[in-house]
Structures are given as structure tokens and as C-alpha cells.
N, C-alpha and C positions, 0 to 999 in steps of 0.2 A: 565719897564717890561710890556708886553704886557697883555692884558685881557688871565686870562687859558681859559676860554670858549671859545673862539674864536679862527680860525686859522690863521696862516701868509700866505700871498699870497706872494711868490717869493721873501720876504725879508729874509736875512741869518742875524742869529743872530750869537753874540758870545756867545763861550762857556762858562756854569755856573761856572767851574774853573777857567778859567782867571778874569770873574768878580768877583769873590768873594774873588779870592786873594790880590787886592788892595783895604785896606779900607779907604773910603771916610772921609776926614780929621770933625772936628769935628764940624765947622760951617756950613758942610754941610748936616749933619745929619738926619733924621726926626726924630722927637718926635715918642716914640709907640704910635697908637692907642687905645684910650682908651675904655675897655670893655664894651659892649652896651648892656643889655639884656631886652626886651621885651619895648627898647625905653628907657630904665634908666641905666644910669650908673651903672656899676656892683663892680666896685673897692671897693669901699667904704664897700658893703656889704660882698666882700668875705674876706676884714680884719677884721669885725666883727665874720664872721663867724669861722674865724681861731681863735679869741679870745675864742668863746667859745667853743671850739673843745679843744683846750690847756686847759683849764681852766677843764673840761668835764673828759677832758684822768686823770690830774694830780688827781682830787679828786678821781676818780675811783683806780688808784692806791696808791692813801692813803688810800683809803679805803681794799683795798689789805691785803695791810702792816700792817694794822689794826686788821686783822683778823689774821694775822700770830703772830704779838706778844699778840694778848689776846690765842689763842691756843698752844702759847710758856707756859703761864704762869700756863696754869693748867695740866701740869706732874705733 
């Protein structure tokens, strides 16, 4: 696939449907690109980060819950 910045001179491409309907068997595959950010790999950091977002949310809503059965208890 061609550079997007750039334009074609006079070469006719085929259409993005017909390419994308045949998929390229598996040895021929590319690896994803792995996330670069500011020169550092980013991978790493945004499953730390989802750990403690999860971690983050779940005590937040123990904390919730916490509040509702001590407010249960004093009828």
C-alpha cells in the first residue's frame, strides 16, 4: 500500500474490497506494530495501566457496597 501522503501518478490500484476480501494465509502475515510512545515502548505500560484502573474501579465499588450495607444496618 502506497504512502497516504503521497499521490499516484497514473498507476490504477485495485479496489479496497477486493483486497480485503482475500485474507493472506498465515505465514504470510505481519506481526502488529508494536506501540511506540515518545521513543519507548508503550505495551508494557498500558497493561500496567489497565491493572491499576481495574484494581482502582473494583475497590472504589467495594467501597460503594460498603456504604450501602453499613446504611442498611442503622434502620
Amino acid at each position: 500500500m502506497a504512502d497516504p501522503t503521497t499521490t499516484e501518478t497514473g498507476a490504477v490500484s485495485a479496489p479496497a474490497a477486493v483486497t480485503a476480501a482475500v485474507p493472506a494465509p498465515a505465514a504470510v502475515r505481519a506481526k502488529p506494530a508494536k506501540t511506540i510512545d515518545a521513543g519507548k515502548q508503550a505495551n508494557r505500560r498500558i497493561g500496567v495501566r489497565l491493572v491499576i484502573y481495574t484494581v482502582a474501579t473494583h475497590a472504589f465499588a467495594g467501597f460503594i457496597l460498603l456504604l450501602f450495607e453499613l446504611g442498611n444496618r442503622n434502620k
